[in-house]
C-alpha positions in Angstrom: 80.6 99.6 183.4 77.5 99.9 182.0 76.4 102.9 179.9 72.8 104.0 179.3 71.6 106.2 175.9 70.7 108.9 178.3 74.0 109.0 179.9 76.2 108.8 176.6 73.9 111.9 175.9 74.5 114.0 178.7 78.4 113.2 178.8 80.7 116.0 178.9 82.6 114.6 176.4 80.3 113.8 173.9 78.6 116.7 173.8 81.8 118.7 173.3 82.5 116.0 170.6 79.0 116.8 168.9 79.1 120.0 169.4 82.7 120.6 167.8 81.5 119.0 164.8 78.6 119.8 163.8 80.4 123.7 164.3 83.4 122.6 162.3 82.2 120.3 159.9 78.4 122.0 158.5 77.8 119.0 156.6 77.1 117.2 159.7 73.5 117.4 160.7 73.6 115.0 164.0 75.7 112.9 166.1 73.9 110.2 167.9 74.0 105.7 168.1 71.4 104.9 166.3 71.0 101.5 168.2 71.9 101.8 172.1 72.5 97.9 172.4 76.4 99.2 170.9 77.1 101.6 173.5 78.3 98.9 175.6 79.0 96.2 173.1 82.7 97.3 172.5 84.6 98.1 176.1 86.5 100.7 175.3 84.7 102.2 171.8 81.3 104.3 171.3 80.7 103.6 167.3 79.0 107.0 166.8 76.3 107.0 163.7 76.5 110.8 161.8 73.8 112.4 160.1 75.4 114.1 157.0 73.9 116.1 154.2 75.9 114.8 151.0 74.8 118.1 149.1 76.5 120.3 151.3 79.8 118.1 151.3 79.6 118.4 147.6 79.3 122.3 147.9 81.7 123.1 150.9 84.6 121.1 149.1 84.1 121.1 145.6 83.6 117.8 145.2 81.0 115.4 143.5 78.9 113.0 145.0 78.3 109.5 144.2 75.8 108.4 141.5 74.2 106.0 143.3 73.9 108.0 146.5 72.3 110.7 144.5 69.4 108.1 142.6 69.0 106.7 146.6 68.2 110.0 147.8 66.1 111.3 144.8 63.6 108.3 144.9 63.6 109.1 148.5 65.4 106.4 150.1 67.8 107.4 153.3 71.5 106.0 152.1 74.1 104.3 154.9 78.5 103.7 154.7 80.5 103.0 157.1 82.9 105.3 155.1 82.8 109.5 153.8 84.2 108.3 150.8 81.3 106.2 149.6 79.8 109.2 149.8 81.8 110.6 146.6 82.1 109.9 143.1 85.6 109.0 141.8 88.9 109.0 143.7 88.5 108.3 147.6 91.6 110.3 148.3 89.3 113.4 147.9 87.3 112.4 150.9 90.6 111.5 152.7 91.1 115.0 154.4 88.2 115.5 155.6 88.0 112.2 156.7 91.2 112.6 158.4 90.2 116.0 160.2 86.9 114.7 161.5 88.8 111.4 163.2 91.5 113.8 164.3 88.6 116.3 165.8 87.3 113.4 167.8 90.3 111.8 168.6 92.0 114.8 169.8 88.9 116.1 172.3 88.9 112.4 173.9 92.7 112.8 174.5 92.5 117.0 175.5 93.7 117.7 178.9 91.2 120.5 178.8 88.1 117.8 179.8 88.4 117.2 183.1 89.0 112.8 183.5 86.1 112.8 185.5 83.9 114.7 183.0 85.7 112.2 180.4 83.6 109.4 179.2 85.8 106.7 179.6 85.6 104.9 176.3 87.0 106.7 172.7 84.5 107.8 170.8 84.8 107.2 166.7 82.6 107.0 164.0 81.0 103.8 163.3 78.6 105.2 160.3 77.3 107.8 158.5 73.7 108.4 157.1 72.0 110.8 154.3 68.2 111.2 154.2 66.5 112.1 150.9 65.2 115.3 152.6 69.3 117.1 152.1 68.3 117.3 148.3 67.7 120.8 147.6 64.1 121.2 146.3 65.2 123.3 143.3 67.8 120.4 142.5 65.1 117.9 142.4 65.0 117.8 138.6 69.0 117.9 137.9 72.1 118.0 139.7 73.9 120.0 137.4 77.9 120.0 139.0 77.2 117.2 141.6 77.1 114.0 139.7 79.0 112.4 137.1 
């Protein structure tokens, strides 16, 4: 079956999905694909691309972000992982519970017997990516990032 932007869009599913984490999860800014030529290139996955403000992540869970994310946002170039915890400096198991609860989030509404089946999308939805743009550093953190980096 054949699935158009549009209609990934006005799903019932992924709008609950988008919806629950952007509430859950502040740090998240948008859920989208940023290229619609994958919505059908898996058959039974949507790789979902998620806007994320790094800054925000550091703040809500005390943790630091990465140097080089940091330098690629401050020169204002947009930074790209397939992964949270490229996201933060040192130890990924810092990023692994909120990894975990954002895959869990997702995985459980695409498996709740609260969505209707024909409301469901028919495909699981998981997270293919996640993206930072330069304009999530704070403008009075512009000239040092005092607790975020090193």
């Amino acid at each position: 079956m054949t699935m158009t932007e549009q209609e990934l869009y006005d799903n019932y599913e992924f709008k609950v999905t988008k919806r629950a984490l952007m509430r859950e999860f502040p740090f998240i800014k948008n859920v989208y694909v940023k290229d619609p030529a994958t919505i059908d290139r898996y058959n039974s996955y949507v790789f979902l691309d998620v806007d994320i403000n790094p800054y925000e992540l550091s703040h809500q869970y005390g943790i630091k972000i990465d140097k080089t994310v940091d330098k690629y946002l401050r020169r204002g170039e947009p930074y790209w992982a397939p992964y949270l915890s490229l996201f933060i400096a040192g130890d990924i198991e810092n990023s692994r519970p909120i990894s975990k609860a954002i895959n869990d989030l997702v995985h459980g509404i695409a498996h709740s017997v609260a969505i209707p089946q024909e409301l469901k999308l028919g495909k699981e939805l998981d997270i293919g990516g996640y993206h930072a743009n330069p304009n999530t550093v704070p403008p009075d953190m512009m000239s040092g990032m005092e607790g975020y980096t090193h």
